[in-house]
Every structure is written in C-alpha cells, then in structure tokens.
C-alpha positions in Angstrom: 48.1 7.3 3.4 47.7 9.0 6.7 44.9 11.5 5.3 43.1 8.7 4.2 43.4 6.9 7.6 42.0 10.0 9.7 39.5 10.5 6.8 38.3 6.3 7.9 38.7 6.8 11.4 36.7 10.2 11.0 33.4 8.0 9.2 34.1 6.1 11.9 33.4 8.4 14.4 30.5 9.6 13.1 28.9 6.7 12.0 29.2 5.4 16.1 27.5 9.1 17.1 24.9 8.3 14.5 24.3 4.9 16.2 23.9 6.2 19.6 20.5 8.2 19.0 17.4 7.0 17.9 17.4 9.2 14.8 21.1 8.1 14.0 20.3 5.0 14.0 17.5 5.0 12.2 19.3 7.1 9.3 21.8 4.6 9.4 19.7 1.8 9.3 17.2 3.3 6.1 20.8 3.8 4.1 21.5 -0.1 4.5 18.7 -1.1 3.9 18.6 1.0 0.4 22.3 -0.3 -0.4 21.3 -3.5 0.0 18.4 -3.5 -2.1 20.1 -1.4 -5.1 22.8 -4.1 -4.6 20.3 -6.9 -5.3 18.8 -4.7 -8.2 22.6 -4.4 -9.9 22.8 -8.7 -9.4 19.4 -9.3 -11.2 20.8 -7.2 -14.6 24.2 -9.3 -14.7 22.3 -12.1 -13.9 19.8 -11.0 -16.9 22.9 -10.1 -19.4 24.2 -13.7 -18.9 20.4 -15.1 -19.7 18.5 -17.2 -21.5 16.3 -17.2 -24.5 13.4 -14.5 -24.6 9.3 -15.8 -25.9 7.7 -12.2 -25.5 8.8 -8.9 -24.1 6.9 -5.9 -23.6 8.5 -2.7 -22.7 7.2 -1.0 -19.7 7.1 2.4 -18.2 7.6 1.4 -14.9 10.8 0.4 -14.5 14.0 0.4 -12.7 14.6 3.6 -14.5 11.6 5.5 -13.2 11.6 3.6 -9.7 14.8 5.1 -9.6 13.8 8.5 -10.8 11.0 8.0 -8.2 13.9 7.4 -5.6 15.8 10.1 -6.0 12.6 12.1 -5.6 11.6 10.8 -2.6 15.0 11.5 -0.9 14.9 14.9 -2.0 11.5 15.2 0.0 13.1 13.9 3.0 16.4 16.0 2.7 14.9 19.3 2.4 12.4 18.3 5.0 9.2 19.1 2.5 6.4 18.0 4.0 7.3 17.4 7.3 4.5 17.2 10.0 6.5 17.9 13.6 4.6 15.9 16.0 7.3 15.4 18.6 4.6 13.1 21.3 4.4 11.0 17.8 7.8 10.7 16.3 8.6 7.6 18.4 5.8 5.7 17.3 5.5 6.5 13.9 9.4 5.9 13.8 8.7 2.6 15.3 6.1 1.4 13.1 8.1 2.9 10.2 11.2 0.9 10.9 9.4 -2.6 11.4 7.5 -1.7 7.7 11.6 -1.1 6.4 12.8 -3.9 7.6 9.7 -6.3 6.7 10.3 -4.3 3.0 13.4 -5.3 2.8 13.9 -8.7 3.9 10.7 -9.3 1.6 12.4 -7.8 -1.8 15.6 -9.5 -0.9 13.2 -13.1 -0.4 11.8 -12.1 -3.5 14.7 -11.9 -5.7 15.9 -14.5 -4.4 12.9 -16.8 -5.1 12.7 -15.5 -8.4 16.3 -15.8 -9.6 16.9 -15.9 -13.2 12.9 -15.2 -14.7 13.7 -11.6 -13.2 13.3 -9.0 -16.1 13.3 -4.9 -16.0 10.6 -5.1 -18.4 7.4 -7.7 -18.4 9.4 -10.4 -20.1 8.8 -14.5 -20.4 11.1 -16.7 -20.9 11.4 -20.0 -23.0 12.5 -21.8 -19.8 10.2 -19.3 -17.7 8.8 -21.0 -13.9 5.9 -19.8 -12.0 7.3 -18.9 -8.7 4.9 -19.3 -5.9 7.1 -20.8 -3.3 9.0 -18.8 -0.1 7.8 -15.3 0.0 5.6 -15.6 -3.4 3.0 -18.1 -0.8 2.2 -14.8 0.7 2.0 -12.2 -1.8 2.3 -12.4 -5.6 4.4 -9.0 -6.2 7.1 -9.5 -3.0 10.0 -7.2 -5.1 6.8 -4.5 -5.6 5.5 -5.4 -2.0 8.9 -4.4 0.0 9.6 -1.7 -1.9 6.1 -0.2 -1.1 6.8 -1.2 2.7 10.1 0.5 2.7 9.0 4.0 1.3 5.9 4.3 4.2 8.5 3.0 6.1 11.3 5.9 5.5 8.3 8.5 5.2 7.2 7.9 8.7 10.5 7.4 10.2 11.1 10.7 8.9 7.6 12.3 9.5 7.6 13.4 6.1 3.7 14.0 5.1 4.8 14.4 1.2 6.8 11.5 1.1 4.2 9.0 2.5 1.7 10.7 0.0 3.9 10.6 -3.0 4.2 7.1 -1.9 0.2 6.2 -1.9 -1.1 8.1 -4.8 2.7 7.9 -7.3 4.2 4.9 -6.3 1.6 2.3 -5.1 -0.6 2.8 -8.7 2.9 2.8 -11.1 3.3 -0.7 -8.7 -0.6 -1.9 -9.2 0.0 -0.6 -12.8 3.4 -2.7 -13.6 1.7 -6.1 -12.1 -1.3 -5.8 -13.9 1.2 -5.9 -16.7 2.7 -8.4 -15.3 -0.5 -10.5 -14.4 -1.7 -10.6 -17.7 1.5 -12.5 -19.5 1.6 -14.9 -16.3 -2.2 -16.2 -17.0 -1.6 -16.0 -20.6 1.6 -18.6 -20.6 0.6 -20.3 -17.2 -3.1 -21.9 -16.7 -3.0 -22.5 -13.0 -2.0 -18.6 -12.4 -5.7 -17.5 -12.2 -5.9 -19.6 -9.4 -2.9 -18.6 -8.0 -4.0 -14.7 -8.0 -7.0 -15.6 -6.3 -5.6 -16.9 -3.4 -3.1 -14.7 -2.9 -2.7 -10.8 -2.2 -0.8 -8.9 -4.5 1.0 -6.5 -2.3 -0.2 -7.6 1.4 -0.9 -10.7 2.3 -4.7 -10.2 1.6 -6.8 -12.4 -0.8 -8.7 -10.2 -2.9 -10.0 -13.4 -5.3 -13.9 -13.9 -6.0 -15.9 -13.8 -3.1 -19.2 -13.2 -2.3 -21.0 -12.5 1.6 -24.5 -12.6 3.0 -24.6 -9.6 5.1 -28.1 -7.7 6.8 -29.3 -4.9 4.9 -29.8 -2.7 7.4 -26.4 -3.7 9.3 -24.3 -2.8 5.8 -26.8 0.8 5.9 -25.6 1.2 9.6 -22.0 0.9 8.6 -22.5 3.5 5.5 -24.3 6.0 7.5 -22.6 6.0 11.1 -19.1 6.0 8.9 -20.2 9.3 6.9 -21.7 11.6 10.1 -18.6 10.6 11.7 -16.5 12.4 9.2 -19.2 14.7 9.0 -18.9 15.3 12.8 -15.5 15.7 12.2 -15.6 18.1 9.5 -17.8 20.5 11.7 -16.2 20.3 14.7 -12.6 19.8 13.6 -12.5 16.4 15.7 -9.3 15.1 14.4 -9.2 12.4 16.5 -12.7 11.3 14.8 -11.0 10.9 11.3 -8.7 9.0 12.8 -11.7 6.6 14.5 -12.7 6.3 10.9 -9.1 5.3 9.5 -9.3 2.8 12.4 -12.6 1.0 11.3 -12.0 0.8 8.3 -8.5 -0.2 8.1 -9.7 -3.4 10.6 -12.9 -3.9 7.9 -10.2 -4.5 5.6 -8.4 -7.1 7.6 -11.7 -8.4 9.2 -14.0 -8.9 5.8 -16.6 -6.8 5.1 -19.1 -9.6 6.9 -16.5 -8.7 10.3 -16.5 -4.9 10.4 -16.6 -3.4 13.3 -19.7 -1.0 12.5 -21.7 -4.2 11.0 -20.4 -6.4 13.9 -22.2 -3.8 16.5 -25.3 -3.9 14.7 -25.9 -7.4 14.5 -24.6 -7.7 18.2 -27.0 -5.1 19.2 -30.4 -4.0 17.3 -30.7 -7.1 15.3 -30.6 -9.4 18.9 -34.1 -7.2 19.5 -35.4 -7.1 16.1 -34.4 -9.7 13.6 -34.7 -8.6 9.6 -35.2 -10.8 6.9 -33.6 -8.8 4.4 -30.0 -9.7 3.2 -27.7 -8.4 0.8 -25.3 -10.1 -1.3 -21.8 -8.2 -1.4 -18.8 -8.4 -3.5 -15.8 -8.7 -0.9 -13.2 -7.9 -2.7 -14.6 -4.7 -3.8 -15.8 -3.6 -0.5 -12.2 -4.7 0.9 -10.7 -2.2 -2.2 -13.4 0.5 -1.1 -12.9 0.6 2.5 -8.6 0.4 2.2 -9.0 3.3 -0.4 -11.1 5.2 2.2 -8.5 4.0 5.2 -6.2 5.4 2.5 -7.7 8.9 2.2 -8.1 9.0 6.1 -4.9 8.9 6.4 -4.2 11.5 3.6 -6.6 13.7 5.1 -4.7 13.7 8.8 -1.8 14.2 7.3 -3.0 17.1 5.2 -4.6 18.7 9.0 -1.2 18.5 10.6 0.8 19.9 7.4 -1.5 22.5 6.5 -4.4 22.8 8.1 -6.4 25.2 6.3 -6.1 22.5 3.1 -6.3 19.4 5.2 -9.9 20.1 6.6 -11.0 21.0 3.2 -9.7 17.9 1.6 -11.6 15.9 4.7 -15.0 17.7 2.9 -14.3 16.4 0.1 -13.9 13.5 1.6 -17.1 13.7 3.4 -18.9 14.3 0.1 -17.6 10.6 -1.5 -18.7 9.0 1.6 -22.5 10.4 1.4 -22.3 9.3 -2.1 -21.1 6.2 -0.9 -23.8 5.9 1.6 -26.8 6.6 -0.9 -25.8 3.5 -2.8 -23.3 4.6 -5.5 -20.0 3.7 -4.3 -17.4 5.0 -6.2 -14.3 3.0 -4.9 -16.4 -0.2 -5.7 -17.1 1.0 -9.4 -13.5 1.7 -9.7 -12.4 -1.9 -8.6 -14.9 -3.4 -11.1 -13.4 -1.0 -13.8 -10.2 -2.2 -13.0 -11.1 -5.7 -12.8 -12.5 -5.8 -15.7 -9.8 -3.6 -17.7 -12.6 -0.9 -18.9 -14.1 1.9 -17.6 -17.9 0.9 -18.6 -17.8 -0.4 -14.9 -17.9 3.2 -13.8 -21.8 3.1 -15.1 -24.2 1.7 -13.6 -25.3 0.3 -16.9 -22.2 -2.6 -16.3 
C-alpha cells in the first residue's frame, strides 16, 4: 500500500512540474483532450451494441480502426520528434494557435456526439428510426466528429512543431475524412430529401458554404489575381524569399474566407486601375471551386514552408513545382478547379476540358 502511495504522490509531482511550463502544460493538456475524446468514441459503440434496427449498412475503410491506426502514427511522429522544424522565435505562436485549434477540436467532436446520440455508426449506417441532425454544432458544419478531429491533429502538430505530423494530417487524414463523408453524404440525400439543401448551406468541415454559387467578377481583375499570385512564387522561388510564400499563403487563405469576388488581389484591382479605366468585360465564376482552388493552394503554401524549414534543399524544389501549377493555373487551365468538378460530380471526365 505504501509503494503504491509514493508511486501516486510521485504522478503527482510530476504532473504539477508538467503544469508549470508552457510545454508541460500543453502535453498535458493534448493527453486530455485525446482521453476525452477516445472516451466518447468507447460510449458511442455501447451505445451502438444496445441499438436499434438497421435499413442499410455499408462497410467503410475509414473507420475507427484506421483513425486509430492513423493515431498511433501520428504520435509516433511526435515522440521521435520526425519532422520537427525548430523555430524557437515561433514556437509560442504556433503553440498558441495550435492549442485554440485543440481545444475548438475537441469541444466540437464532444458537441457532435452529443448531438448525434444514438444514429452514430462506425460504418455509414441508416437507421429505421434514423434523424437528420442539423441542430447545436451540426448548424455550423455537417461533419463536427470529422471537423474536431481534423482541428485537433493541426492542432498537436503545431504545438509540437512537428512539419510531418501537420503534413500527414493535410494530405492522409483530411482526404480519408473528405472521403468517409462523401460516403456518408450520399445515404443522407438518398433517405432524407431536404439534405441537399442542408449541404449547401453548410461547410463540411469549417464553417464555410461551399453550395452553388456563381459571381460576376472583371476579367482583367480575376487575370491580375492569377498573374501577380504566380511571379510572386516565382519571385520567391528565385530569390529564396520565404517570407513571399508566406504573402501568398496569406492571400489566399483570406480569398477563401472573403469569396473569390473579395480577394485581396481582385479587391486592389478594382480599387485601383479599374477607378481609371473601367472594362466592360466580366466573367462568370464558380465560387465554390475557386474557394476549393485557392484553400488547396493556401494548402500547398503551407506545405511548401514547412518543407524550407525541414529540409531545405527539398522544400524550395517542392515550391517549383508549385510555381509550375500556378502558371498553369494562370493560363486558364486550373487544375484544383477541375478536380473540385471531378469530385463534385463523382467522375474524373471533369478533369477534361471536354466536361
């Protein structure tokens, strides 16, 4: 009994060091959260064991079996410190940032299951006494359980500045997420009429609508944004300007929040050259895609800075490539645009420009 008492008041001990630095704390505070979350994720099976009647089921491969598997190797990326990009004048703010996106995760995926109670199902399952959940958290985004999860891991990965992590979590995590509510998507519309609707209102993982939409926008103001965008990286490229890739990340990160119609590159053209000379000549864009296209750009930004302060010798070559998509980009054949169709659309004939 005694052993086991000094053994307690050693975790004890320890766990009040931990709490009185920054990085303690936030170690401390990433392993709650986790617990909590696999705790909720243990309630929804013996909640789904008791159930109720099954319509349809359709087993998918991504799971709580291979979010797990994708779990265990994310931590081992931030226990053996692979990938980690020391930056000491950023840790604090990218620690920062990363706790608020934890936290956010998981009060979000705790909402979530919460809101969705019993028509929770490992696998893309309906009910016979299925609901459509759009209430609480669901008002806000359609995948919340997805969502937080998504939040946490760039949360941990930049707490930890771990450069692998936060790119396993982009390019592995995020598509087996978009993959799994696709799924998911497709059985809601099917057995639920006003869920079309619903999607389009709503974001699926951030709490931006990516429904139909269409926007008048100058010709020559959507050029200016294509061209200025792609020598910037270009600059960039031949001058190893970091802080210019980052510029980039910026503007397009805020066209994705602003709209395409609000971007900060089309915003100075029409505040500028067109208050001198006035066109005529509009073009009508598809917002959605152009939102997808510039967050999958923001998204490569941020690979490609990440990639310079990891390994530089790789990272500036990945920013060519980078640079080579965005001059296709900017003669008219967007890439990330075609993709969104294709995806749309559930085809890759969208990939052509026949579609």
């Amino acid at each position: 009994m005694s052993t086991n008492l000094v053994q307690s008041a050693g975790l004890f001990d320890q766990l009040a060091q931990d709490l009185q630095t920054f990085p303690g704390f936030a170690r401390v505070l990433v392993t709650a959260c986790t617990v909590s979350v696999l705790a909720a994720v243990l309630l929804n099976f013996i909640l789904a064991r008791q159930g109720h009647a099954v319509r349809s089921r359709k087993k998918s491969t991504v799971e709580t079996g291979s979010m797990l598997l994708f779990l265990a190797g994310f931590y081992a990326l931030i226990r053996t410190r692979t990938g980690v990009y020391d930056v000491p004048a950023m840790y604090h703010p990218a620690a920062d940032v990363g706790l608020i996106l934890l936290l956010l995760g998981t009060v979000v995926n705790l909402m979530g299951r919460f809101a969705l109670g019993r028509n929770w199902g490992n696998h893309v399952v309906i009910y016979e006494d299925h609901q459509l959940v759009t209430r609480g958290v669901y008002h806000f985004v359609r995948h919340p359980l997805y969502a937080g999860l998504i939040w946490m891991f760039l949360g941990a990965a930049l707490i930890f500045q771990n450069g692998a992590a936060l790119l396993a979590t982009l390019f592995l995590f995020l598509p087996g997420m978009y993959y799994r509510g696709k799924q998911e998507e497709k059985v809601l519309a099917a057995q639920f009429p006003e869920y079309e609707d619903y999607r389009d209102r709503t974001g699926m993982f951030f709490p931006i609508a990516m429904g139909p939409e269409t926007a008048r926008v100058p010709r020559p103001a959507f050029a200016f944004c294509r061209i200025s965008l792609t020598l910037m990286l270009w600059l960039a490229w031949g001058f190893h300007l970091l802080w210019l890739v980052a510029a980039v990340l910026v503007i397009l990160a805020a066209s994705v929040a602003l709209k395409v119609q609000r971007s900060p590159m089309i915003q100075l053209y029409q505040q500028t050259v067109l208050r001198i000379k006035p066109t005529l000549h509009y073009e009508l864009l598809d917002v959605p895609a152009m939102r997808f296209a510039h967050g999958l750009g923001a998204l490569m930004a941020l690979g490609v800075i990440i990639g310079i302060l990891i390994a530089p010798v790789g990272g500036w070559y990945g920013l060519l490539a980078f640079c080579l998509l965005k001059t296709i980009a900017a003669l008219g054949y967007c890439p990330a645009s075609k993709l969104f169709a294709c995806m749309q659309k559930g085809g890759c004939c969208a990939l052509t420009r026949r579609c």
